[in-house]
C-alpha positions in Angstrom: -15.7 35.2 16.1 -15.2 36.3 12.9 -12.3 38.7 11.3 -14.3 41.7 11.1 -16.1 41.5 14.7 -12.6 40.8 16.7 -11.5 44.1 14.8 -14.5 45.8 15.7 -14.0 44.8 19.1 -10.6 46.1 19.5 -11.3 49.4 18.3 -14.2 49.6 20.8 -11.9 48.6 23.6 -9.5 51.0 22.5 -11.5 53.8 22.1 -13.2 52.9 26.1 -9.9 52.6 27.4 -9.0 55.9 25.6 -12.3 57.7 27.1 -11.4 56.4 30.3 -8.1 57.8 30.2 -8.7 60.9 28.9 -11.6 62.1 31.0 -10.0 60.7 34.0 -6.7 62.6 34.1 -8.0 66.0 32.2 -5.2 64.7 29.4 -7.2 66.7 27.0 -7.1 70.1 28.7 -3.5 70.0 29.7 -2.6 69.0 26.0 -4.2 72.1 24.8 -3.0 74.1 27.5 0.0 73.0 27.2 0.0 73.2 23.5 -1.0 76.4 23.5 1.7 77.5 25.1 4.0 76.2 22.4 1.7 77.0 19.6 4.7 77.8 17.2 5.5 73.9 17.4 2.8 73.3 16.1 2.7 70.0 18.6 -1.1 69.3 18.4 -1.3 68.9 14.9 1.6 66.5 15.2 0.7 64.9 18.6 -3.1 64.3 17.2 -0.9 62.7 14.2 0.6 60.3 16.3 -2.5 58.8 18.1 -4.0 58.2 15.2 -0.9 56.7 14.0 -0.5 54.6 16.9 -4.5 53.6 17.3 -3.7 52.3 13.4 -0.4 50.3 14.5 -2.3 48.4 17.0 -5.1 47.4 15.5 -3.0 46.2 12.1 -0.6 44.7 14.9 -3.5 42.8 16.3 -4.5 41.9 12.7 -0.9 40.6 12.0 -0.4 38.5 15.2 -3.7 37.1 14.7 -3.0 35.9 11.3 0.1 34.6 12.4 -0.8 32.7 15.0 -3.6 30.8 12.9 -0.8 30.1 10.5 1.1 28.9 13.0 -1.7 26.7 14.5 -2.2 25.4 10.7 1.8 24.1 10.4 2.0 22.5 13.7 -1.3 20.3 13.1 0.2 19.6 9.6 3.0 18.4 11.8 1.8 16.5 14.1 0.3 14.5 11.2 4.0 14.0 10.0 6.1 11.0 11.0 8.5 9.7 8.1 10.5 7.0 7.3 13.4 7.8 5.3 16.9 6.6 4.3 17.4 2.8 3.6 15.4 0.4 5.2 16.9 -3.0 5.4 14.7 -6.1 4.2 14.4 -9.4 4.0 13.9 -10.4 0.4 12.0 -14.0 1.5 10.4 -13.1 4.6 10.2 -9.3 4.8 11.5 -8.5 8.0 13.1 -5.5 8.5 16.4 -5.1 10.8 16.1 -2.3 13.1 19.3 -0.4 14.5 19.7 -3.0 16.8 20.3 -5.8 14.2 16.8 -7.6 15.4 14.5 -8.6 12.5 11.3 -7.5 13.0 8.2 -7.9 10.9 7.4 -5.3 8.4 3.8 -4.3 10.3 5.9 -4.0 14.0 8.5 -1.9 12.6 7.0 0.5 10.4 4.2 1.0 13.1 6.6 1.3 16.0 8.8 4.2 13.6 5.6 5.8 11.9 1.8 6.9 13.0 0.7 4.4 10.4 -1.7 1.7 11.2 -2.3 -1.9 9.6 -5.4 -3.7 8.6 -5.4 -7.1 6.5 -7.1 -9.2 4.4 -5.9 -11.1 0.8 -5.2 -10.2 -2.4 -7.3 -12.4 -5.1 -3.8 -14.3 -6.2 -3.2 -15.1 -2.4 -7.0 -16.1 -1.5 -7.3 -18.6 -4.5 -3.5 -19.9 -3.2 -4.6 -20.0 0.5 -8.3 -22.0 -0.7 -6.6 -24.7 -3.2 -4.0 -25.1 0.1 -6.9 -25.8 2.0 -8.4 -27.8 0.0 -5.4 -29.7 -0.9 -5.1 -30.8 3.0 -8.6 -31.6 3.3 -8.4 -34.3 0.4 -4.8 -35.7 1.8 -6.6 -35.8 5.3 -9.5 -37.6 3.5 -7.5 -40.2 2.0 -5.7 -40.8 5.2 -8.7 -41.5 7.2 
């Protein structure tokens, strides 16, 4: 439902509910009899005044609390997408391990998945792929010559 059409249909509501009221308990009749009564107060004038003022306050109210809520909504997805590392992480510099609180090493994929939302996929940079083939290569011809 769109912005103008929940508006719409709180001010229907209201007004029902209002109807209801009204005719159902004579509110109308004993207002004016009792207002005319006090006619020097001038009370209708101010009385009509205020449910107009207070039929306003709801549905801005309504408008408010709805827009609030959606922004609310908005930050706590935003949130749950959130989960940081910070502060100083300590590495290996040969192997890359990373010490937790614990003092174990773990590798760098365990412990930034098990303290993040991250995920990991691999695969080879060029440098490492050429490396990884010529190794390969290397132990196929030394496996050659000794057999």
């Amino acid at each position: 439902m769109n912005k103008m059409t929940q508006e719409i249909a709180v001010s229907i509501a209201i007004l029902i509910l209002s109807y209801v009221l009204f005719s159902h308990f004579d509110l109308l009749e004993k207002f004016v009899e009792w207002s005319s009564q006090h006619e020097q107060y001038e009370i209708d004038e101010i009385l009509s005044t205020s449910i107009v003022l207070v039929f306003l306050l709801l549905i801005f109210s309504f408008r408010r609390w709805r827009e609030t809520d959606k922004k609310t909504n908005e930050l706590q997805d935003v949130l749950k997408e959130i989960k940081i590392l910070k502060g100083v992480i300590p590495i290996c510099s040969y192997c890359k391990k990373i010490r937790d609180d614990d003092g174990v090493w773990n590798q760098l994929e365990a412990y930034i998945h098990s303290h993040s939302d991250a995920a990991f996929s691999h695969g080879a940079c060029p440098e490492c792929y050429t490396k990884q083939i010529e190794n390969i290569a290397n132990i196929e011809q030394m496996t050659k010559e000794k057999g």
